[in-house]
C-alpha positions in Angstrom: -19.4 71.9 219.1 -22.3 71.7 216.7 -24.5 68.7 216.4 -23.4 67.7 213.2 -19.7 68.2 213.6 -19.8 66.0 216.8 -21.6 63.5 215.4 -18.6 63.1 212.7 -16.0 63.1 215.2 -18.0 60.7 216.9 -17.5 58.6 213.5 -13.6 59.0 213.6 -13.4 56.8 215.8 -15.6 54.0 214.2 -13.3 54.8 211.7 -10.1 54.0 213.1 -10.8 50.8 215.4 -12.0 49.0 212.3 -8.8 50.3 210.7 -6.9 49.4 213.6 -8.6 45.7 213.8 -6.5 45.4 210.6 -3.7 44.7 212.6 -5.5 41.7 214.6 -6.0 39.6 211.3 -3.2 36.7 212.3 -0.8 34.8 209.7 -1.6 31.6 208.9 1.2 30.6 210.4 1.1 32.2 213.5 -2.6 30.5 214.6 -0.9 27.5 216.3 1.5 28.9 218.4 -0.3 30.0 220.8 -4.1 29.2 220.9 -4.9 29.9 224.7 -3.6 33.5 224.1 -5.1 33.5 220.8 -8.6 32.8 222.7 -7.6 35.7 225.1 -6.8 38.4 223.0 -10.2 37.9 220.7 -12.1 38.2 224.1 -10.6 41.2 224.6 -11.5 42.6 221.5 -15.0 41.4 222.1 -15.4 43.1 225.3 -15.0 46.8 224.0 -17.6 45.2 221.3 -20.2 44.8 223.9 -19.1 47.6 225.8 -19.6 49.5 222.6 -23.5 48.2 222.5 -24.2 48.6 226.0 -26.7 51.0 226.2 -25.9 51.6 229.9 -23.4 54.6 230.7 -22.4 52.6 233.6 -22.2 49.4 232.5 -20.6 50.2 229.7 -17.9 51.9 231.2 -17.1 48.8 233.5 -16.9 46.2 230.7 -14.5 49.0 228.7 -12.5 49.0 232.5 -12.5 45.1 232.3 -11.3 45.4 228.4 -8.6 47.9 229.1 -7.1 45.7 232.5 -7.4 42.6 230.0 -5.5 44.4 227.2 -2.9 45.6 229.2 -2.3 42.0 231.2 -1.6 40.6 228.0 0.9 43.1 226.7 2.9 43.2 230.3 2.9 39.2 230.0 4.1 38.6 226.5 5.8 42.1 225.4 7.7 40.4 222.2 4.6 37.8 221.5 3.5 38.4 217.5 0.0 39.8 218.8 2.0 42.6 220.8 1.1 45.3 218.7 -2.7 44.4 217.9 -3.3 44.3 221.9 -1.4 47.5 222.0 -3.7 49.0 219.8 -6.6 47.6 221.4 -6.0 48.7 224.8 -5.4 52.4 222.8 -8.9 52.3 221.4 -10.3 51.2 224.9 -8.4 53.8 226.8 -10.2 56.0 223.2 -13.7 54.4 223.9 -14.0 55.0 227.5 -12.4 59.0 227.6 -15.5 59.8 225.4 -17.9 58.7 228.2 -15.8 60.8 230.6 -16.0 64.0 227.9 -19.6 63.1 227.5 -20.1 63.5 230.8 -18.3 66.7 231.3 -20.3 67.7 228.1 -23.6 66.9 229.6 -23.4 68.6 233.3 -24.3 71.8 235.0 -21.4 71.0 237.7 -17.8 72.8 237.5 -16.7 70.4 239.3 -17.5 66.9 237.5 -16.6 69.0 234.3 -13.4 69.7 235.6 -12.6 65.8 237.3 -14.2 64.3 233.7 -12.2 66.0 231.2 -8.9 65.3 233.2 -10.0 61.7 233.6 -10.1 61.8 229.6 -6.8 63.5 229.3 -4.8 61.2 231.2 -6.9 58.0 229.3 -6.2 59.9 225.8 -2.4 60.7 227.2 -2.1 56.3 227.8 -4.0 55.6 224.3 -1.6 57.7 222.7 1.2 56.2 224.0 0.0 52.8 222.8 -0.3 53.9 219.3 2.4 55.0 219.6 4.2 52.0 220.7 2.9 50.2 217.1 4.2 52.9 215.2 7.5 52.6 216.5 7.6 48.9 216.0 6.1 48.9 212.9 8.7 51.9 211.9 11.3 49.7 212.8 10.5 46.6 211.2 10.3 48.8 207.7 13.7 49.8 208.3 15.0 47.0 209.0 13.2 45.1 205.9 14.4 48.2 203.8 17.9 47.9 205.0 18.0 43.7 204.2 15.7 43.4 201.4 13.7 40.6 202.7 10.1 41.2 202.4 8.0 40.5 199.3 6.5 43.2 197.8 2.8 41.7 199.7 4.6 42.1 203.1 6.0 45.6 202.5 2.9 47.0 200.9 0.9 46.0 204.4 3.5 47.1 206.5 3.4 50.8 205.1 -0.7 50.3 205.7 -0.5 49.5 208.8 2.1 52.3 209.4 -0.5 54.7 207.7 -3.1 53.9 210.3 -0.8 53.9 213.5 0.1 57.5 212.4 -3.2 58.1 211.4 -4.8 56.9 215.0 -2.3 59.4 216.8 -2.9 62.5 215.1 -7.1 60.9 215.6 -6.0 60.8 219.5 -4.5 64.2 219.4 -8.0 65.7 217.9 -9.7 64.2 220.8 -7.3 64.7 223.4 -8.3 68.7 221.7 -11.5 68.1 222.9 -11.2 67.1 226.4 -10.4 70.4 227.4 -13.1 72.8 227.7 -13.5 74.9 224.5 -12.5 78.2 226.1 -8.7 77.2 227.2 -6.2 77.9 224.8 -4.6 74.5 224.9 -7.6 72.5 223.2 -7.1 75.2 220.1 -3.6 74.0 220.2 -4.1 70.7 220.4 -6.5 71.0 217.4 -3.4 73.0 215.4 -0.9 70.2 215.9 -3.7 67.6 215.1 -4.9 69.6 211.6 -0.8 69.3 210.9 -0.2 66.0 211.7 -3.2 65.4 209.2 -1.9 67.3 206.7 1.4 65.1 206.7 -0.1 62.1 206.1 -2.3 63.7 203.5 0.8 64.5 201.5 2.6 61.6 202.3 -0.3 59.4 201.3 -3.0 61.5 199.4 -3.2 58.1 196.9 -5.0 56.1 199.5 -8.0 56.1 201.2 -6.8 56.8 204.4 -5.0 59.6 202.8 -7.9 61.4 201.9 -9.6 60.5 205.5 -6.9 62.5 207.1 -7.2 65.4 204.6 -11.5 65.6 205.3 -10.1 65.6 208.9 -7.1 68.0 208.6 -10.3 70.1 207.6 -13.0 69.8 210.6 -9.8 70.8 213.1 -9.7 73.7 211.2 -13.2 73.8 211.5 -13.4 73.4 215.2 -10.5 76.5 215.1 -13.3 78.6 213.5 -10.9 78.7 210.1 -14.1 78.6 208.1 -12.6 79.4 204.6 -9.2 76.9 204.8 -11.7 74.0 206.1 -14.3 75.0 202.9 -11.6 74.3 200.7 -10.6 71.4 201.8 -14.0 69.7 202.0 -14.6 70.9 198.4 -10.9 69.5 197.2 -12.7 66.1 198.3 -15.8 66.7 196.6 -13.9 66.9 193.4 -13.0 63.0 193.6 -14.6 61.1 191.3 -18.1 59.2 192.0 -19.2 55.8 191.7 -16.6 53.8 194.2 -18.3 53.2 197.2 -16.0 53.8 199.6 -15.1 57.1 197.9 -18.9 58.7 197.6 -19.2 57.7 202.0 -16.6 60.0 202.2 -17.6 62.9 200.0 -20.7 62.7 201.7 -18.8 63.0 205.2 -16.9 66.1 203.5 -20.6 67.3 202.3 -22.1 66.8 205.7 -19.3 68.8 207.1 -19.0 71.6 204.4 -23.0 72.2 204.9 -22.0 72.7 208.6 -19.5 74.9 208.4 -21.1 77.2 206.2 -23.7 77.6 208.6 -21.4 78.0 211.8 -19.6 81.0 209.5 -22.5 82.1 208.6 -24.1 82.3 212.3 -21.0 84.3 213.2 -21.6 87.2 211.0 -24.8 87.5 212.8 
């Protein structure tokens, strides 16, 4: 992987947990029904904080061991509680958070061996993460359906519902780019993985090219195809994003992630021909 492209993936997933802390922000109403696990779950969240600063490999992977045996404690306990879903999606970005150290470390040695023991470590932690995202976006898929069905919710409730259902969606096809790159770029199966996550992308692009998140998906429907070496298809993409219109902040950060990325992959094509 070249520098620059992993230093964007790296980003996806600064990305997504602050899109997935979304899901932690607690109803008003909610707050005094149960304040001891109300206390627990924010000192779960603010373990893989500090694990994320740690600047010790080491240490940093035993606070994001302590975060992930904390996350799942309070989702076997209280499986139905209101915060189900947001420790669900906790323990997912923990299980996210410490695979990269495990890929890192495969990345980083001259042993066949611990290159071989890391990247399965990471697959089976990307395999649980998955499953947890997954878990929200069937709950959250089911509560739409069954608002749809009754006409209940406000047109407030609804609208966050579908955003939240955006970024469960969004977090899975993320886990499926990484799960990609826990296997070792020769074996066919990462270049799969990377297809299926460049589609699953693509269908939130289309379902959702309107929002933000939308467009997020589409910049990273394009570096799969980068990482596949489909040089032109990714170009285009990157270029479709840099024909939004300037001057909205949150907009310009991402045409300069699709510039960073274009700039890269015309150099990796370019280097090829050589």
């Amino acid at each position: 992987m070249k520098p620059l492209v992993a230093k964007l993936t790296a980003n996806l997933w600064i990305t997504t947990v602050w899109l997935a802390c979304s899901f932690a922000v607690v109803p008003d109403s909610l707050l005094g029904q149960s304040e001891q696990l109300q206390d627990k779950f924010e000192n779960s969240i603010k373990s893989i904080e500090t694990a994320r600063r740690e600047p010790d490999p080491m240490q940093r992977e035993r606070v994001l061991r302590d975060a992930i045996r904390d996350v799942q404690r309070l989702v076997e306990q209280h499986p139905n509680h209101d915060l189900a879903n947001a420790a669900q999606l906790q323990l997912g970005n923990a299980n996210v958070e410490l695979a990269r150290e495990h890929v890192k470390r495969a990345n980083l040695t001259e042993s066949t061996d611990v290159k071989k023991d890391s990247r399965f470590k990471a697959r089976i932690l990307l395999s649980d993460a998955m499953r947890s995202f997954e878990v929200v976006e069937k709950e959250i898929r089911a509560e739409l359906e069954r608002i749809d069905s009754v006409d209940l919710a406000d047109r407030m409730t609804l609208n966050k519902l579908r955003g939240d259902y955006l970024r469960a969606k969004l977090l899975i096809a993320a886990s499926t780019e990484e799960l990609a790159e826990a296997h070792d770029p020769s074996e066919e199966k990462r270049d799969q993985l990377l297809a299926a996550a460049a589609g699953q992308y693509n269908v939130l692009y289309k379902s959702y090219r309107t929002r933000l998140a939308g467009l997020y998906a589409r910049l990273y429907e394009g570096r799969c195809l980068q990482k596949r070496q489909e040089f032109d298809k990714a170009l285009a993409i990157y270029d479709e994003l840099l024909d939004q219109p300037a001057g909205i902040a949150a907009i310009d950060t991402l045409r300069k992630k699709a510039s960073d990325l274009a700039a890269s992959c015309r150099q990796e094509r370019d280097s090829t021909k050589d």
